[in-house]
C-alpha positions as CSV (number, residue, x, y, z in Angstrom):
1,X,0.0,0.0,0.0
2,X,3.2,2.2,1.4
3,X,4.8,1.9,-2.5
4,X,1.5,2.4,-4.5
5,X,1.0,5.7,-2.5
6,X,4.7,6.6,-3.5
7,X,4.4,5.9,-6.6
8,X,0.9,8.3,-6.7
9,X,3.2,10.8,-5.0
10,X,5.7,10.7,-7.3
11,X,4.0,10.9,-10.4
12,X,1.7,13.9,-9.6
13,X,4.7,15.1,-8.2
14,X,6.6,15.1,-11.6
15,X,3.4,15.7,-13.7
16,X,3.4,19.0,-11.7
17,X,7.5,20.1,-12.4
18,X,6.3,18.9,-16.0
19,X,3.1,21.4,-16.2
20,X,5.2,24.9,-14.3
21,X,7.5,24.1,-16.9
22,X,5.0,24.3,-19.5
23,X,3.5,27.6,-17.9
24,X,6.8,29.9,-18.2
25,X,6.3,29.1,-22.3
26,X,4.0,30.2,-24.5
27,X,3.1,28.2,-27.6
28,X,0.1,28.7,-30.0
29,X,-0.7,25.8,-32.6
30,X,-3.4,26.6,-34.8
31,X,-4.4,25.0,-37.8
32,X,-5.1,27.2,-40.8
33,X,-6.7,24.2,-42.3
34,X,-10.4,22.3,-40.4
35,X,-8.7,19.1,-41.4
36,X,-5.7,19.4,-38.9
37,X,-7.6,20.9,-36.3
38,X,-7.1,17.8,-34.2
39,X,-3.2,17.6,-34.3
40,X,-2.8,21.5,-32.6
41,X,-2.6,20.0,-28.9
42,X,-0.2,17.3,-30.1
43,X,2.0,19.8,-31.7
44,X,1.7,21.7,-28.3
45,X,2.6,19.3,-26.9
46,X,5.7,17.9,-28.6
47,X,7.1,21.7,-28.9
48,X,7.0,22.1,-25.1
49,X,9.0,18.7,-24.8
50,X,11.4,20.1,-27.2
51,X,11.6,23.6,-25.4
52,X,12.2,21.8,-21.8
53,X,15.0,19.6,-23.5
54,X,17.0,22.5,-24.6
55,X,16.0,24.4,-22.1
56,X,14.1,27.3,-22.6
57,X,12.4,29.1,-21.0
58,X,10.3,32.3,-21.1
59,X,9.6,32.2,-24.6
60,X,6.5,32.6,-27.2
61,X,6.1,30.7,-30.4
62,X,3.6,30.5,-32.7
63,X,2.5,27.4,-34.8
64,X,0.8,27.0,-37.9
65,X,-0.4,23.6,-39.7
66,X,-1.1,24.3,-42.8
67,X,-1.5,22.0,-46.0
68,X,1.0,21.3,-49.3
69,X,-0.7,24.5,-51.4
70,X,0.1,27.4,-48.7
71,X,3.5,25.7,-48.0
72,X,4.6,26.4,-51.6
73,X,2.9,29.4,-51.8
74,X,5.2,30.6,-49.0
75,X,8.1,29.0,-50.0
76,X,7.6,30.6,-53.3
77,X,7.0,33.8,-51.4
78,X,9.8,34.2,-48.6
79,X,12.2,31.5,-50.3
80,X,12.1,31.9,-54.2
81,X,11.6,28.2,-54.0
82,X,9.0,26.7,-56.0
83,X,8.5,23.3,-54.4
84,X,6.6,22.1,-51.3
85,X,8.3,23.0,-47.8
86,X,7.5,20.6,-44.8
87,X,8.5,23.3,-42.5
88,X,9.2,26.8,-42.8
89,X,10.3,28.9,-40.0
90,X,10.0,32.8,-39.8
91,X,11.9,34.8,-36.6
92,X,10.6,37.6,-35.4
93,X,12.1,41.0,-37.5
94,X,14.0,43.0,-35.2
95,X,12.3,45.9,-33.1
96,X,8.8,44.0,-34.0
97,X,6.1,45.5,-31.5
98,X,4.9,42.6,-29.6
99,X,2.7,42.9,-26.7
100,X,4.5,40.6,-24.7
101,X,5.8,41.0,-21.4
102,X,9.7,42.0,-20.5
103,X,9.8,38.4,-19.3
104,X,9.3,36.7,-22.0
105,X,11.1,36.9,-25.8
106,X,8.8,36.0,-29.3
107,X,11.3,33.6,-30.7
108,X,8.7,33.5,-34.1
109,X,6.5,30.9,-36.3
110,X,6.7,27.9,-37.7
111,X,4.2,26.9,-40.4
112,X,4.3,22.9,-40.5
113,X,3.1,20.9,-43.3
114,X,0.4,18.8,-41.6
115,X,-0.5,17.4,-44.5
116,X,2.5,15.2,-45.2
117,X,2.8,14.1,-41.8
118,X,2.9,11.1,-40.0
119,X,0.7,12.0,-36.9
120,X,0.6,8.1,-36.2
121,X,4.3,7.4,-35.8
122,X,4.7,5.6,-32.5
123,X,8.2,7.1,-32.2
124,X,9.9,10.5,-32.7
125,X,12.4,9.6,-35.9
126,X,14.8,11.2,-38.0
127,X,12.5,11.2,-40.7
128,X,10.4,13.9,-43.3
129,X,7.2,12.6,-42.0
130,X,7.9,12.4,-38.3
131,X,6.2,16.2,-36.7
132,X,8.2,15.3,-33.6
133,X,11.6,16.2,-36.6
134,X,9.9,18.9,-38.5
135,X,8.8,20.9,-35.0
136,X,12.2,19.9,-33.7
137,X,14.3,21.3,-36.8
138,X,11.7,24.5,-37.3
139,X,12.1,25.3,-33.5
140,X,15.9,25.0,-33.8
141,X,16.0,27.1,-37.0
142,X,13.9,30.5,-34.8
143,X,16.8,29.4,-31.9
144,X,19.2,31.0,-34.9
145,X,20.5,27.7,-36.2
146,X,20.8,27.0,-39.7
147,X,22.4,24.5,-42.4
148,X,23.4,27.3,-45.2
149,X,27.2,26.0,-44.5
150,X,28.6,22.3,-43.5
151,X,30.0,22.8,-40.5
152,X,26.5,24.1,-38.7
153,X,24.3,21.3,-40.9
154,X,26.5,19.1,-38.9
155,X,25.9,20.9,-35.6
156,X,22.2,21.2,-36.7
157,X,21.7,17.9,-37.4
158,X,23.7,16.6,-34.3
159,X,21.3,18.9,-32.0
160,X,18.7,17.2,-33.8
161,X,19.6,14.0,-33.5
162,X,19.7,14.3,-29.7
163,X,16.8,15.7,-29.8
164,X,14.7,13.0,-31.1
165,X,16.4,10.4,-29.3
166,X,15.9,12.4,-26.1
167,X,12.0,12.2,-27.3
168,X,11.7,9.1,-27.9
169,X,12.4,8.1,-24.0
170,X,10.5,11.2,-22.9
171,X,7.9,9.2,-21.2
172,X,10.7,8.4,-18.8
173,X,10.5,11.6,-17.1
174,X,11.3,10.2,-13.7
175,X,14.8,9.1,-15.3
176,X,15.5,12.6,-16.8
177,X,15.2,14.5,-13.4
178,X,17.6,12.2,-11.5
179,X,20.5,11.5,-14.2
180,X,22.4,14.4,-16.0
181,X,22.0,13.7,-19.1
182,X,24.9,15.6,-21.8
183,X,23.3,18.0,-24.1
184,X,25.2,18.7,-27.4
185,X,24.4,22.3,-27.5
């Protein structure tokens, strides 16, 4: 009786370090298409994971799903790329009036490609289908990461791997808290 009562204790009690994180963040998912109006909490979700892995804190972001036609009509836009984007990131310009409090920083949006993805993975992968990798390589692109030369692709892509491997075991919260765990950044 004494252990299932721990247990209880402990998992409200790390449910609760999980949800004050969440609170000192501000994400907004919203899907500019009816059909992916049931993947915004996920992609709430999984952004707030990715924030608390790398640590940030204080910070707004805004999320868009949207489908194949507006991601190529914004890549044609922004990027002078005519071809579909799966994720396309925009940071916030500089001196941008936001209403937002001296506490917390807009880091910018990320408009996500609902349509080609994989909502039903059962694990985070390195893969063009996987949200858990598009979020995670969007999010990391507003943190001022990019790929234009090779040596920060490699640093990009070794955040990101760490990233989704850190996801994949993120269930194991009570494991997280206790061991340090090396972060690549």
């Amino acid at each position: 009786m004494l252990v299932c009562c721990v247990d209880i204790f402990l998992s409200l009690f790390f449910y609760f370090v999980i949800i004050s994180q969440m609170v000192k963040n501000k994400i907004i998912v919203l899907a500019l298409d009816k059909r992916f109006k049931k993947f915004e909490k996920k992609a709430e979700i999984k952004i707030f994971k990715i924030l608390k892995l790398l640590g940030e804190k204080n910070v707004n972001i805004e999320v868009y799903l949207g489908n194949s036609r507006l991601m190529r009509e914004f890549n044609k836009k922004f990027r002078h790329k005519d071809k579909i984007a799966n994720v396309l990131s925009f940071e916030e310009p500089i001196k941008f009036p936001h209403p937002e409090s001296e506490k917390t920083r807009y880091l910018g949006e990320i408009y996500l490609n609902a349509e080609i993805c994989d909502w039903q993975m059962e694990k985070p992968a390195l893969d063009l289908a996987c949200p858990d990798y598009l979020l995670t390589h969007g999010l990391l692109h507003l943190l001022g990461y990019d790929h234009k030369k090779k040596s920060d692709r490699m640093k990009m892509e070794r955040i990101e791997n760490w990233l989704i491997s850190k996801l994949v075991n993120f269930k194991n919260i009570k494991l997280k808290i206790f061991t340090k765990c090396t972060s690549p950044l």
